[in-house]
Backbone bond lengths (Angstrom), bond angles and torsions (degrees), N, CA, C in turn:
res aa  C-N    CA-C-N  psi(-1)  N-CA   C-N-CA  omega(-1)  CA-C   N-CA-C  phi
1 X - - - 1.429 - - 1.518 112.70 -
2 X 1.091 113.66 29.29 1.334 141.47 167.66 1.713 114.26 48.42
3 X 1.795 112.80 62.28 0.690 164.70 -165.43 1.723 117.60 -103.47
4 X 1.500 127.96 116.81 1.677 129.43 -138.15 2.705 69.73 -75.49
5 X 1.606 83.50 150.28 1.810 94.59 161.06 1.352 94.41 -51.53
6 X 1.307 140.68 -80.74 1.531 134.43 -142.99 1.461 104.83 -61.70
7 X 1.387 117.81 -12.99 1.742 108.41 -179.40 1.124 101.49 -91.44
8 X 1.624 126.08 -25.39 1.513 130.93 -179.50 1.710 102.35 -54.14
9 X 1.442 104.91 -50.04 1.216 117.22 -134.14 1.449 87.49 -85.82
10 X 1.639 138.02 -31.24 1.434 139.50 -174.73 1.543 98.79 -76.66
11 X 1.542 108.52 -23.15 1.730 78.96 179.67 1.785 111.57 -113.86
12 X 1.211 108.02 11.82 1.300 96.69 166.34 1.509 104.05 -88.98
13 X 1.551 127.23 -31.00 1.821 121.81 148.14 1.578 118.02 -42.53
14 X 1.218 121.36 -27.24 1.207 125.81 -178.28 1.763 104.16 -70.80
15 X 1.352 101.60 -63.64 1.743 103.57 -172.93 1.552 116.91 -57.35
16 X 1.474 106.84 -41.83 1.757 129.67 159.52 1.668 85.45 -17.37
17 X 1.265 90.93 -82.27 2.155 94.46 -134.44 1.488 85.75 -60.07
18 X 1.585 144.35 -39.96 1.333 137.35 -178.91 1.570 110.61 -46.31
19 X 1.238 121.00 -22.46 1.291 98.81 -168.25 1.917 90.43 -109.26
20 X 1.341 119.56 6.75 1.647 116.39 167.44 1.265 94.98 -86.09
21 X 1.719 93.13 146.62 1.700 117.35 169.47 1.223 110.91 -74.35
22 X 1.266 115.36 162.34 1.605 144.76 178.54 1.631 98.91 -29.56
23 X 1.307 135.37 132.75 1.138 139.19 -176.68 1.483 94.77 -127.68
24 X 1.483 117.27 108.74 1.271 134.62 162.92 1.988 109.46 -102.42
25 X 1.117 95.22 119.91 1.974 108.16 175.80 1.755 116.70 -90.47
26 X 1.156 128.19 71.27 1.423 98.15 -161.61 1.683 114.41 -90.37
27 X 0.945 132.16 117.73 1.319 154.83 -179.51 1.384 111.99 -78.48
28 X 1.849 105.43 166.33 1.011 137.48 168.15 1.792 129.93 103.92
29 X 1.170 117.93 -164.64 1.506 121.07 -143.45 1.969 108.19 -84.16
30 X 1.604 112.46 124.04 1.776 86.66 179.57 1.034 119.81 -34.82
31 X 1.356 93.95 120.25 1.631 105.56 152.41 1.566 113.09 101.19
32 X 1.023 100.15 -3.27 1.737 106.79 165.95 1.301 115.73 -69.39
33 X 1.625 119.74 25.49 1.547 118.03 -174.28 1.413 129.59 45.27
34 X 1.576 116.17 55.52 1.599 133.59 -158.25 1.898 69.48 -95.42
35 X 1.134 123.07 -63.53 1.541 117.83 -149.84 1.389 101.22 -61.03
36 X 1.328 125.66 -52.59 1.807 133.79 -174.84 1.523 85.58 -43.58
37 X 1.431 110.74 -83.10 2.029 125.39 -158.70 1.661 91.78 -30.34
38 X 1.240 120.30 -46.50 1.452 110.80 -168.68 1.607 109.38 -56.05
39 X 1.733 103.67 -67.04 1.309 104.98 -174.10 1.620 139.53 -52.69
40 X 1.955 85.00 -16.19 1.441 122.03 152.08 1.396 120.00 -41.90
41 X 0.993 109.77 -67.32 1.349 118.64 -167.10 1.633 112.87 -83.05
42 X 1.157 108.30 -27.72 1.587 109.95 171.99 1.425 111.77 -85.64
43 X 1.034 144.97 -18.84 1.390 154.93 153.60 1.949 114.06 114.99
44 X 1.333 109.48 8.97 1.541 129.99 -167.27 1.085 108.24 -139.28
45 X 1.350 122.02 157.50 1.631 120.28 167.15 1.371 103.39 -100.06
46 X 0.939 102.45 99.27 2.188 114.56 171.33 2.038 102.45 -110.90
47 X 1.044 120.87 15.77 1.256 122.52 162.15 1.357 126.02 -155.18
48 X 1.485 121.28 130.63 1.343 122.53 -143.18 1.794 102.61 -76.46
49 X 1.313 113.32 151.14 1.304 113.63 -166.26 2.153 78.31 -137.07
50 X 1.364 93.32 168.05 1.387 138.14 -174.59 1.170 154.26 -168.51
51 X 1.620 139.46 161.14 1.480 115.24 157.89 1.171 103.68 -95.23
52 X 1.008 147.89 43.60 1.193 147.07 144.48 1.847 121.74 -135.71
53 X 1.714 120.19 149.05 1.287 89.47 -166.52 1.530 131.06 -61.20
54 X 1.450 125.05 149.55 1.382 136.74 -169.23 1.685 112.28 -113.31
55 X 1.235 114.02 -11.64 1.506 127.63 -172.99 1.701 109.51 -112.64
56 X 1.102 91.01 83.41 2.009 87.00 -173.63 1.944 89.15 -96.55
57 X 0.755 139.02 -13.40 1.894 133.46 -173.06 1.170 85.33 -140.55
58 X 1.836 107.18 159.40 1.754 132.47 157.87 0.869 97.64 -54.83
59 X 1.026 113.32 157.04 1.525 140.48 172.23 1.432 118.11 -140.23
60 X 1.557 127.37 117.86 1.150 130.54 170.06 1.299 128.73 -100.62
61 X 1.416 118.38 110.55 1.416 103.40 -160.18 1.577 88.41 -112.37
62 X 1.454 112.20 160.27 1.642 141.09 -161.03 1.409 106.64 -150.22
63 X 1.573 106.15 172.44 1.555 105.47 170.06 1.693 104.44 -86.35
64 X 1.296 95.95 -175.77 1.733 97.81 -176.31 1.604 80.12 172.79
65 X 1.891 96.04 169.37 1.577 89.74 174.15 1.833 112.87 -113.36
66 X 1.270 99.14 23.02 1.517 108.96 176.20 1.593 100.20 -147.10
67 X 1.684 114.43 155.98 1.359 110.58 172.83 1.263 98.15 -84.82
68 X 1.376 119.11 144.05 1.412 147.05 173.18 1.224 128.42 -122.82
69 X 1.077 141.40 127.51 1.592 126.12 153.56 1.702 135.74 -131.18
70 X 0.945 100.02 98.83 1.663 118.54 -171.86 1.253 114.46 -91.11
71 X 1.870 131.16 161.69 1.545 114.32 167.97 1.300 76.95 -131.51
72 X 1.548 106.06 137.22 1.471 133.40 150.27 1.761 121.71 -28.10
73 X 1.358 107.23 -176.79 1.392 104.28 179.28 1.683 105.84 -94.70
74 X 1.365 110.72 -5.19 1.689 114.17 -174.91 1.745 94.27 -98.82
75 X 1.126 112.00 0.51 1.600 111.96 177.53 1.707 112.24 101.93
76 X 1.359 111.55 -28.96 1.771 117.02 174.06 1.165 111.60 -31.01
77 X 1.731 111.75 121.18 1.833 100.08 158.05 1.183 91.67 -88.78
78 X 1.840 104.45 151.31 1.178 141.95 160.79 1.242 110.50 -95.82
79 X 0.970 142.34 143.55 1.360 161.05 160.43 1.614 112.79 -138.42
80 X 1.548 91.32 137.14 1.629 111.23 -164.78 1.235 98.56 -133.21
81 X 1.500 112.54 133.05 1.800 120.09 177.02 1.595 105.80 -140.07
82 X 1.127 115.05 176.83 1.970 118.56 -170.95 1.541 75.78 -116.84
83 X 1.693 137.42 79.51 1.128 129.56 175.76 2.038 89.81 -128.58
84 X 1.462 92.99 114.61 1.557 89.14 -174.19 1.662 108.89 -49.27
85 X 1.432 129.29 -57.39 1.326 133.54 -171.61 1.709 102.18 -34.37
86 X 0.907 137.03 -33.64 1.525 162.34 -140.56 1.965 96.66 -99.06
87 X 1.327 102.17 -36.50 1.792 95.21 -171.25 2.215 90.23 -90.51
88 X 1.407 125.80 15.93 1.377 108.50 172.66 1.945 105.42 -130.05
89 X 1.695 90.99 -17.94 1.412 84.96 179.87 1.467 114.15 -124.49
90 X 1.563 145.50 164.69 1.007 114.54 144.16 1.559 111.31 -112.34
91 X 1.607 117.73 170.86 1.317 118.91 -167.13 1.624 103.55 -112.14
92 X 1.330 131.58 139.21 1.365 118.79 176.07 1.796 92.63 -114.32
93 X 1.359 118.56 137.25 1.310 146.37 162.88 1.292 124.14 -71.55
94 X 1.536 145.43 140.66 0.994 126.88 176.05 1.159 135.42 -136.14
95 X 1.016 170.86 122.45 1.584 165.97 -139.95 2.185 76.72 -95.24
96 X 2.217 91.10 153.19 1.228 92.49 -161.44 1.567 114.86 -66.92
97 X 1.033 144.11 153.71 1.598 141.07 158.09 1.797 113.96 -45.85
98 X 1.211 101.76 -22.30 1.719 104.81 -170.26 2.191 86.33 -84.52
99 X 1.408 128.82 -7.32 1.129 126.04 -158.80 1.372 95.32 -124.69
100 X 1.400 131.36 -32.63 1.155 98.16 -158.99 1.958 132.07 -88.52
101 X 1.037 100.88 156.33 1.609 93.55 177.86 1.774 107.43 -107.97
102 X 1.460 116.23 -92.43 1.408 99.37 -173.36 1.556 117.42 -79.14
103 X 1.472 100.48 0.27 2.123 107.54 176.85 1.336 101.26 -61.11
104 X 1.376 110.42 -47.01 1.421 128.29 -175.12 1.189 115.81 -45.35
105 X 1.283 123.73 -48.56 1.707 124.17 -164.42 1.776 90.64 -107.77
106 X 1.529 137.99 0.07 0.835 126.59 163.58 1.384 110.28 -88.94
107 X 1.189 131.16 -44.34 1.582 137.08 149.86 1.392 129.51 -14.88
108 X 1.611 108.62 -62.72 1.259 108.50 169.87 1.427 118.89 -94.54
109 X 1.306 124.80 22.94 1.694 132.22 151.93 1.484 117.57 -90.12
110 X 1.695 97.70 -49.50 1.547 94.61 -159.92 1.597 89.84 -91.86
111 X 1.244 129.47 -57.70 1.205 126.67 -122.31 1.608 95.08 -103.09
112 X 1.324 126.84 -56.22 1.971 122.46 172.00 1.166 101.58 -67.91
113 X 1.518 156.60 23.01 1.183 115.48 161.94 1.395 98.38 -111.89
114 X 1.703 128.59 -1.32 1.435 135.16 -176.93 1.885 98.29 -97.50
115 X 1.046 121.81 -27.59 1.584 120.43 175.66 1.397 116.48 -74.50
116 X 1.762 87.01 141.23 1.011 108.09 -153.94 1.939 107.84 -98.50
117 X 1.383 93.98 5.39 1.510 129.61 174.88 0.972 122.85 166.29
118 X 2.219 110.75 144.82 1.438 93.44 -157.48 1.842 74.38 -125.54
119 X 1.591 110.09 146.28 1.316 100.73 160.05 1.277 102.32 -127.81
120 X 1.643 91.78 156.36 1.350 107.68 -177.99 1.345 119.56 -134.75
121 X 1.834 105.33 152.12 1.428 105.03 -136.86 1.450 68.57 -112.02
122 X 1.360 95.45 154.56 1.753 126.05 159.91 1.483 105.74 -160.54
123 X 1.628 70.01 137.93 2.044 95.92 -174.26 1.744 101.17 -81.74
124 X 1.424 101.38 143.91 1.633 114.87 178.76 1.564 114.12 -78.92
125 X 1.283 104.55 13.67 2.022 117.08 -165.01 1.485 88.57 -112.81
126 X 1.428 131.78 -19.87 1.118 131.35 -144.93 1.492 107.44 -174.41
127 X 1.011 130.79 44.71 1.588 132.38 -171.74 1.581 120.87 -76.98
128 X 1.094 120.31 116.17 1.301 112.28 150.44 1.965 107.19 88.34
129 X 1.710 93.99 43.50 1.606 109.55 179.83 1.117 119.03 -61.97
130 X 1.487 119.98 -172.55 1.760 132.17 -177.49 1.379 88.50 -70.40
131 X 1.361 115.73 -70.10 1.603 123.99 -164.90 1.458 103.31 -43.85
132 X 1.437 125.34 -72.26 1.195 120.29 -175.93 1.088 128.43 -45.42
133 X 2.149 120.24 -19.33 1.610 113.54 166.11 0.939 107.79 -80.06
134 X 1.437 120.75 -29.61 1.958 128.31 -166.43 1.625 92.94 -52.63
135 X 1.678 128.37 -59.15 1.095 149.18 -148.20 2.154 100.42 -74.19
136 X 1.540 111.44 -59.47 1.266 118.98 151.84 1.340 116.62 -16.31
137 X 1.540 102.33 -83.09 1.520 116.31 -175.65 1.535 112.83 -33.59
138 X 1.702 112.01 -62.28 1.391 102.22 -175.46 1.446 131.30 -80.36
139 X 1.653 112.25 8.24 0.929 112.63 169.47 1.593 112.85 -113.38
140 X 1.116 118.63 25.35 1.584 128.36 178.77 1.408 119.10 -83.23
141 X 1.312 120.99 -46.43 1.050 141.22 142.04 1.707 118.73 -12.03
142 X 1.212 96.30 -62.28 1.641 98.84 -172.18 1.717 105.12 -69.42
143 X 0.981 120.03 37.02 1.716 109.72 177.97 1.335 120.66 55.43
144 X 1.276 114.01 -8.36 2.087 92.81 -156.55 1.458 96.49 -81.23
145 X 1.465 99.65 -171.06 1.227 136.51 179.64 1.073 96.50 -72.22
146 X 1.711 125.51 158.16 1.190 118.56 173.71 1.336 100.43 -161.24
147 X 1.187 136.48 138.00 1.724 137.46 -166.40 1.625 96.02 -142.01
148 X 1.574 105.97 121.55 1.324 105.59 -179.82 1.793 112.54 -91.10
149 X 1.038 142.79 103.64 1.183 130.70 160.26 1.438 136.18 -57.46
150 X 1.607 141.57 119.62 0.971 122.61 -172.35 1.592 109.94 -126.31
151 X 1.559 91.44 98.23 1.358 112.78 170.94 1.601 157.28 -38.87
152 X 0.804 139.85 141.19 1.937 124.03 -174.14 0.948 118.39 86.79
153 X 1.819 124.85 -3.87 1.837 101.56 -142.24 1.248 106.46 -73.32
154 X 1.296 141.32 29.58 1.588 140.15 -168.72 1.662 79.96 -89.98
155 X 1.094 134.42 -4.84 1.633 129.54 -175.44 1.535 102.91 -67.10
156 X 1.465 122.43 -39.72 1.510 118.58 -173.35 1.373 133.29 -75.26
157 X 0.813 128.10 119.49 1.830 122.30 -179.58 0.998 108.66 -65.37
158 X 1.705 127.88 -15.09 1.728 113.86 -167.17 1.477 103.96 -149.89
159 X 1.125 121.95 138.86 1.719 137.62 -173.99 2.002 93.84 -47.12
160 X 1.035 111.61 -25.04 1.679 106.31 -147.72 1.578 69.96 -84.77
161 X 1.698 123.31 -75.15 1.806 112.58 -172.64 1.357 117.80 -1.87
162 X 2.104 93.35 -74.21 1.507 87.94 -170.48 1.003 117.73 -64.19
163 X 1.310 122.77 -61.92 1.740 96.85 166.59 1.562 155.39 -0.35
164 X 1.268 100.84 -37.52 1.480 119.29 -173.15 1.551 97.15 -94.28
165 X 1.629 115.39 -54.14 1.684 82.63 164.54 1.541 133.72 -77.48
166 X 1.494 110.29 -12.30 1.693 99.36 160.47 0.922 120.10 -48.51
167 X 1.406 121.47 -45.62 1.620 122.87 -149.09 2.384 89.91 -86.71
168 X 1.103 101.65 -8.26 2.163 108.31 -173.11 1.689 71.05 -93.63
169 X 1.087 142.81 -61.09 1.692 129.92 -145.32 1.384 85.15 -65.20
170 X 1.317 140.39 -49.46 1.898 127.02 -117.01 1.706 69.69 -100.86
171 X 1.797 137.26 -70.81 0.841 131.22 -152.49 1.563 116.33 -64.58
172 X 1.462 122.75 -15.67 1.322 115.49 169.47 1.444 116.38 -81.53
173 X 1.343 108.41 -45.69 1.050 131.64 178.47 2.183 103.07 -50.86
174 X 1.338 119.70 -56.84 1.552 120.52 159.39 1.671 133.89 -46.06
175 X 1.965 86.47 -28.29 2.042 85.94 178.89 1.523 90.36 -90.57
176 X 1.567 130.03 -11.42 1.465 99.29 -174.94 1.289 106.61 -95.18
177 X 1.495 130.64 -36.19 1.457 111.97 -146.03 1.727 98.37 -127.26
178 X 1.584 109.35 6.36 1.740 115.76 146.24 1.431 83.25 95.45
């Protein structure tokens, strides 16, 4: 309809991402329990958790009707589970931000600027580090959504503890990202 190529070409990218599912990124530092929160939230353990790190590559997990795990030709693990939440969203996994080297700058190219929310995990032993603002910072920029999780708190003996780091997450978490 005689329409410039580059306007063609932004909205056939436009219809693209409409017909991709929910893109959840979940972030943050080893060992802040990014792998548990997942298996958390999907109701199974379909991604390996540890005390030590368990996430050395992304990981994209999807529905499928068997668990699987394959890596692509760009290196991505895939992971596939029969987890209904899984046939509307997919979840991306992450090796920690305090670790990564080229995940890192592949992360914030490929993977936060296509999510459609990124959450981020912080441990209650350790909340709300250098790395994790360094990591914030450069992904603030990109507009998204961003949901901080704050992990472990079974660590506190007393309502007032946790408290005191809720109230360190919400106020750092307010001077950085407004």
């Amino acid at each position: 309809f005689g329409a410039a190529a580059e306007d063609r070409a932004a909205l056939a990218a436009s219809i693209r991402q409409l017909d991709e599912l929910f893109l959840i990124v979940c972030v943050g530092e080893f060992n802040a329990g990014k792998s548990a929160f997942i298996n958390g939230l999907l109701g199974r353990s379909v991604v390996e958790e540890g005390v030590t790190p368990t996430t050395a590559q992304i990981q994209l997990l999807k529905y499928g009707n068997v668990v699987k795990s394959e890596t692509d030709a760009n290196g991505l693990r895939i992971l596939t589970a029969p987890v209904e939440l899984l046939r509307d969203v997919h979840i991306v996994d992450t090796p920690g931000t305090n670790a990564i080297i080229r995940e890192h700058e592949r992360l914030t190219t490929d993977f936060v600027p296509r999510s459609d929310l990124v959450l981020f995990v912080t441990s209650a032993d350790r909340p709300f580090t250098e790395t994790e603002r360094i990591f914030l910072t450069a992904i603030r920029d990109w507009g998204k959504k961003i949901v901080i999780v704050l992990n472990k708190i079974d660590i506190f003996s007393n309502a007032a503890q946790l408290q005191e780091v809720v109230d360190f997450v919400q106020k750092a978490a307010r001077d950085l990202l407004g």
